[in-house]
N, C-alpha and C positions, 0 to 999 in steps of 0.2 A: 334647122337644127342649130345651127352659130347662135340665134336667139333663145332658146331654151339652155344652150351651153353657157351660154351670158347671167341668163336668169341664175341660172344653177350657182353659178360663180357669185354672185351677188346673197346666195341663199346662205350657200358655205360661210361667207363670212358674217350673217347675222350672228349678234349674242344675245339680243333681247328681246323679247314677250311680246306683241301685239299685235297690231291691223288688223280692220277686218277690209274684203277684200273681192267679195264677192255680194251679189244684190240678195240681201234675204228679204224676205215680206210679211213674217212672222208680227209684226211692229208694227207700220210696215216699213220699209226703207221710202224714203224720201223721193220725192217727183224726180225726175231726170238725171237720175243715177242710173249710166248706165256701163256695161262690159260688155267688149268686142273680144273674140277668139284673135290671138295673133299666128300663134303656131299651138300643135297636138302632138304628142307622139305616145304611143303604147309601147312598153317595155314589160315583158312578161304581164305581170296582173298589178300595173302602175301604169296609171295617166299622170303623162306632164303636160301639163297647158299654160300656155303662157299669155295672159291675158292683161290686158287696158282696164282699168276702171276706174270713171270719173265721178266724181262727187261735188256737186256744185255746192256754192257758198249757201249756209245754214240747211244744209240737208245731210243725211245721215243714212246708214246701212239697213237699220233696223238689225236686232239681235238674232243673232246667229249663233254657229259653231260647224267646224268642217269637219268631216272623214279623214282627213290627211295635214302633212304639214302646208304651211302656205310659206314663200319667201318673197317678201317685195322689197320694191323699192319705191322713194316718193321722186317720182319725177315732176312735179312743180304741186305747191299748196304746201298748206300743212295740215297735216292730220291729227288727229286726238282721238283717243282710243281708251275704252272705259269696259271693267272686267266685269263679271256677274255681283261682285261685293256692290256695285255702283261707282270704284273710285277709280281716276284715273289710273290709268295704268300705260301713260304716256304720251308725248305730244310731240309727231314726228316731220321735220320740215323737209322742204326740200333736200334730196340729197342722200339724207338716211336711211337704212336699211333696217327692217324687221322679219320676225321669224314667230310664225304664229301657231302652234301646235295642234296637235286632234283631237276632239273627244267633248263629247257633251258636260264634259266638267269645264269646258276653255270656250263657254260662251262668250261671246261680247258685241261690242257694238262699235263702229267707226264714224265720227263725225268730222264734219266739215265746218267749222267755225270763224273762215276767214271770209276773206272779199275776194276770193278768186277760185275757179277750181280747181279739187285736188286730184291729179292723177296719178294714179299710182300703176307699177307694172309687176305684174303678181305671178309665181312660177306657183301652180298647184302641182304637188305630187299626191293623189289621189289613189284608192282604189279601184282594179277599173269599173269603169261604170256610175262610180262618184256622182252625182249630183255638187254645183260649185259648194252648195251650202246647205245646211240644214235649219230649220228655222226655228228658233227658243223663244221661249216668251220672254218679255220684260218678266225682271226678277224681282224687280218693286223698287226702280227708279225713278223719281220725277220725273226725269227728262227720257228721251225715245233718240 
């Protein structure tokens, strides 16, 4: 629970739009991208899960969109994160905090662009039953 209270606390203070955060395969997301469960909890008709997900150097999530809000944080790498327009819509390092919203208008895609991987620690508050993600097509970017 102290871990998802954590997470929570890291969420509260996002102000800005990004991450994605969970492995979609719509794309598909990239070789050895993966997410471990850290902690669960059900609260009425909300899943919080607080989960790891690593992105190794030049691979990427594959596009997406979630059911619920997502909040993370980058605990080492940095990340880059690109909206349905195709344009960035952020490049977040080590350290930094995002807040990523619901709904199949708030597609996107996370990549890994450095030389190390990026981990990120991600608090889903989801509906229950949620699946981590939903999978969207590329929307007609060059790149995946």
């Amino acid at each position: 629970m102290r871990k998802i209270l954590r997470a929570a606390a890291v969420g509260a203070a996002c102000t800005t739009l990004s991450l994605t955060s969970a492995v979609a395969q719509a794309t598909p997301g990239g070789p050895g991208v993966t997410g471990k469960v850290l902690d669960q909890r059900t609260i009425g008709n909300r899943d919080y899960i607080l989960r790891q997900v690593t992105i190794p150097p030049g691979q990427g999530t594959g596009w997406h969109y979630h059911d619920g809000t997502l909040y993370a944080y980058v605990k080492q790498g940095t990340l880059s994160h690109f909206d349905a327009t195709c344009a960035s819509d952020g490049v977040y390092d080590q350290g930094s905090s995002l807040k990523e919203p619901s709904g199949a208008n708030h597609a996107h895609l996370g990549q890994n662009r450095g030389t190390t991987d990026v981990v990120l620690e991600v608090l889903y508050v989801l509906p229950h039953g949620a699946p981590f993600a939903e999978d969207a097509p590329n929307p007609g970017c060059t790149f995946q």
